[in-house]
Backbone as JSON Lines, residues from 0, in Angstrom:
{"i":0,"aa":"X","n":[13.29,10.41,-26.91],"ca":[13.14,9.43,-27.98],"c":[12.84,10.18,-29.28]}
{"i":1,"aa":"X","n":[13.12,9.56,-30.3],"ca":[13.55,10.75,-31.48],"c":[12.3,9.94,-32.23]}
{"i":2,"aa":"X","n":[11.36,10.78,-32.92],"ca":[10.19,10.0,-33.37],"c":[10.24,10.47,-35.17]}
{"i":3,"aa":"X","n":[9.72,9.81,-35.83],"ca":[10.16,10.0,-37.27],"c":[9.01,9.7,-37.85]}
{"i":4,"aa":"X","n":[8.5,10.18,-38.65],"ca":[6.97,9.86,-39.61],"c":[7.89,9.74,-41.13]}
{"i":5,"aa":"X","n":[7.66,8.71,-41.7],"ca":[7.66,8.64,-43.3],"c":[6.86,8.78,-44.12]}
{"i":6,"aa":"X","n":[6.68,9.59,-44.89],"ca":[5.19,9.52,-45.93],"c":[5.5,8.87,-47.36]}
{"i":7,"aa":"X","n":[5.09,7.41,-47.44],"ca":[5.0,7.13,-49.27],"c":[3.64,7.35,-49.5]}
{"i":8,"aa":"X","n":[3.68,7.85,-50.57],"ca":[2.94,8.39,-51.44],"c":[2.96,7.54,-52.98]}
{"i":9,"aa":"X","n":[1.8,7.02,-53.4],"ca":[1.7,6.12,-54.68],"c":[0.35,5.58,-54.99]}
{"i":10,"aa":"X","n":[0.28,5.0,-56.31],"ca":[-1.0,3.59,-56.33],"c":[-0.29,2.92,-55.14]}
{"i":11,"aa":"X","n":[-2.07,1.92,-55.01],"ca":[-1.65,1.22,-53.62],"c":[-0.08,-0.01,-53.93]}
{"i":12,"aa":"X","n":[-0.77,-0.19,-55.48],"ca":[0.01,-1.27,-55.86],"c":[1.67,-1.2,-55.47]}
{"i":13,"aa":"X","n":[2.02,0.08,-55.91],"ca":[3.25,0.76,-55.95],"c":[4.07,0.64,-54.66]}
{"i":14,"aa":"X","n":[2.64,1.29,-53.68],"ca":[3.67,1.53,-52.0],"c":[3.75,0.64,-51.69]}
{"i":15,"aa":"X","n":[2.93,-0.73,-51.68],"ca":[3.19,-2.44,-51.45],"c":[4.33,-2.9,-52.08]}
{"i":16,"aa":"X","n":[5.15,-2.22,-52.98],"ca":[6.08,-2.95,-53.51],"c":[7.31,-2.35,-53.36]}
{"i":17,"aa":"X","n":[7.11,-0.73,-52.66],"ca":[8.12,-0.12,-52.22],"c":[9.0,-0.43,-51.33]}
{"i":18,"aa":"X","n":[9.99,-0.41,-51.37],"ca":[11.26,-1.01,-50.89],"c":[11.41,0.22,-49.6]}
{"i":19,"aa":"X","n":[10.83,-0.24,-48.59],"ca":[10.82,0.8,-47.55],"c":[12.35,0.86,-46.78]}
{"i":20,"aa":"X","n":[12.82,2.39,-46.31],"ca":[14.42,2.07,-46.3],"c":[14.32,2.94,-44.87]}
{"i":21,"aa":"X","n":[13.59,2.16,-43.84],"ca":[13.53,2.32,-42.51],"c":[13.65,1.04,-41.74]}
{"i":22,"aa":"X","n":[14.26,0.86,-40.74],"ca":[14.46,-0.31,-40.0],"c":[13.15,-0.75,-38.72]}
{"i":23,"aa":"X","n":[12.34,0.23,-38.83],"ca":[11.07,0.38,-37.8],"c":[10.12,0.93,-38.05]}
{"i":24,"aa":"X","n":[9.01,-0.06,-38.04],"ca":[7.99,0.84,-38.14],"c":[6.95,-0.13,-37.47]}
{"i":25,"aa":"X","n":[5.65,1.13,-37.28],"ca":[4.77,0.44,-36.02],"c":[3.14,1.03,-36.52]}
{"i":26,"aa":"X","n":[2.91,1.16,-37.9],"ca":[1.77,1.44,-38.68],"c":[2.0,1.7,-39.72]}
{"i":27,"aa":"X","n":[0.83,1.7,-40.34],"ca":[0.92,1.92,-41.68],"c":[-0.55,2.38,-42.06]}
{"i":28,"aa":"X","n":[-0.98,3.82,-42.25],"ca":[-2.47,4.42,-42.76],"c":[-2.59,4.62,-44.31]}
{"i":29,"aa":"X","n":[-3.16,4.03,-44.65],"ca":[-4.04,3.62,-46.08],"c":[-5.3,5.03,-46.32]}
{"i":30,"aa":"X","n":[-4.57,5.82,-47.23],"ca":[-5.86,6.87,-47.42],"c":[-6.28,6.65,-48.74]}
{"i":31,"aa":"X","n":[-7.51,6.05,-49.09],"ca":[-8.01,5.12,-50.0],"c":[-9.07,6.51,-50.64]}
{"i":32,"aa":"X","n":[-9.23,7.99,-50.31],"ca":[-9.57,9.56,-50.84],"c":[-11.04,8.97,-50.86]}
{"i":33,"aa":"X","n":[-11.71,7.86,-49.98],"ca":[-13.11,7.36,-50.37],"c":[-13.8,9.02,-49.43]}
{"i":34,"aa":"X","n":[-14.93,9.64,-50.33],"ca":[-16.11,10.58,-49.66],"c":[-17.21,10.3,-50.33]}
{"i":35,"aa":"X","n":[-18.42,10.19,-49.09],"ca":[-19.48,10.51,-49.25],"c":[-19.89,11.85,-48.68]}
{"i":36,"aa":"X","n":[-20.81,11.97,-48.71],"ca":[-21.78,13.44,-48.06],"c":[-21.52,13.01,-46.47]}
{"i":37,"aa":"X","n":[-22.47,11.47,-46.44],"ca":[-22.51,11.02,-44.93],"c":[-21.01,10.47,-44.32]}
{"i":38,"aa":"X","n":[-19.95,10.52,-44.63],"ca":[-18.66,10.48,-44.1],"c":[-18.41,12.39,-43.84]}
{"i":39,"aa":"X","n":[-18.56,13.33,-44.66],"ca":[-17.7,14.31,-44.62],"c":[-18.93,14.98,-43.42]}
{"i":40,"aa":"X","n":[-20.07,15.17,-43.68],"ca":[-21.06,15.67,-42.14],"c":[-20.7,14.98,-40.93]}
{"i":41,"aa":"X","n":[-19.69,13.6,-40.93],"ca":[-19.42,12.98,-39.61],"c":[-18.56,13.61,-38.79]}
């Protein structure tokens, strides 16, 4: 099975409005760059 990762890259606003030009997909990860101290010691 042939597996494929797409990366958009944008404001959030932007990739929500991106005209995605894949016929499948089965997620979607939101890196929102949020750090604290107590996230990065986790």
């Amino acid at each position: 099975k042939d597996r494929r990762v797409t990366v958009y890259s944008g404001a959030f606003e932007q990739v929500l409005h991106q005209q995605l030009k894949v016929d499948i997909y089965d997620g979607v990860l939101f890196d929102f760059g949020v750090s604290s101290p107590q996230i990065d010691q986790a």
